[in-house]
N, C-alpha and C positions, 0 to 999 in steps of 0.2 A: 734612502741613506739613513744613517743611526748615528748619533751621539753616544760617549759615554762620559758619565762623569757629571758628577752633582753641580759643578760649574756650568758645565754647556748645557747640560741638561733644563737647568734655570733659565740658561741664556733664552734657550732653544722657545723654552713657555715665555717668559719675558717678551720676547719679539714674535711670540705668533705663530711658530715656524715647527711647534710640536706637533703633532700627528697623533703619539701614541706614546706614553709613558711607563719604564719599567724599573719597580723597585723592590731591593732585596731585602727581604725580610730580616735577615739578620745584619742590617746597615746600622750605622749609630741613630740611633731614636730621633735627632734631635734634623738630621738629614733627611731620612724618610717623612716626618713630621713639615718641613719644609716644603719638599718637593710637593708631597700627596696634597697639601694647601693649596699647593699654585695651581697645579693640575684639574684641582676640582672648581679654582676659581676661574678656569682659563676653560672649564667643561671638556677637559683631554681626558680620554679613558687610562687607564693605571691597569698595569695588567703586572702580578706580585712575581717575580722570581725567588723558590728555594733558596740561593745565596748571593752572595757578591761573588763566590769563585764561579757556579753555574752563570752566571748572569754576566761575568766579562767573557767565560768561552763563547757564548753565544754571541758575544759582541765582535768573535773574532781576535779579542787584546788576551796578552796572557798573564796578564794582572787581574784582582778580582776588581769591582765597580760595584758601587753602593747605588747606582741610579742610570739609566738610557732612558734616549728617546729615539721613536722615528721622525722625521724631519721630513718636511717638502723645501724644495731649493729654492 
């Protein structure tokens, strides 16, 4: 299962439940800077997508996303 979105995404490392973190390169600094923090403090791999528009197709939404995760249930 995948999240998207800098909130759940948080949520997602917050509670444990990240898998595997994906962030857009061209996301606002101040976001990716956030996220890429928790992820390295939480030791969840980051793995970069090209953009937020590539990076919400992939998530299946057709909005772009500054940030996903995969998630265990």
């Amino acid at each position: 299962m995948r999240v998207a979105g800098v909130k759940q995404v948080q949520k997602a490392l917050e509670n444990g439940k990240a898998l595997r973190v994906y962030v857009a390169l061209d996301a606002d600094k101040s976001f990716r800077e956030k996220i890429i923090s928790l992820a390295e403090e939480k030791a969840v791999s980051i793995t970069y997508a090209e953009s937020m528009a590539a990076l919400g197709k992939d998530c299946g939404i057709a909005v772009p996303s500054a940030a996903a995760a995969d998630i265990c249930d």
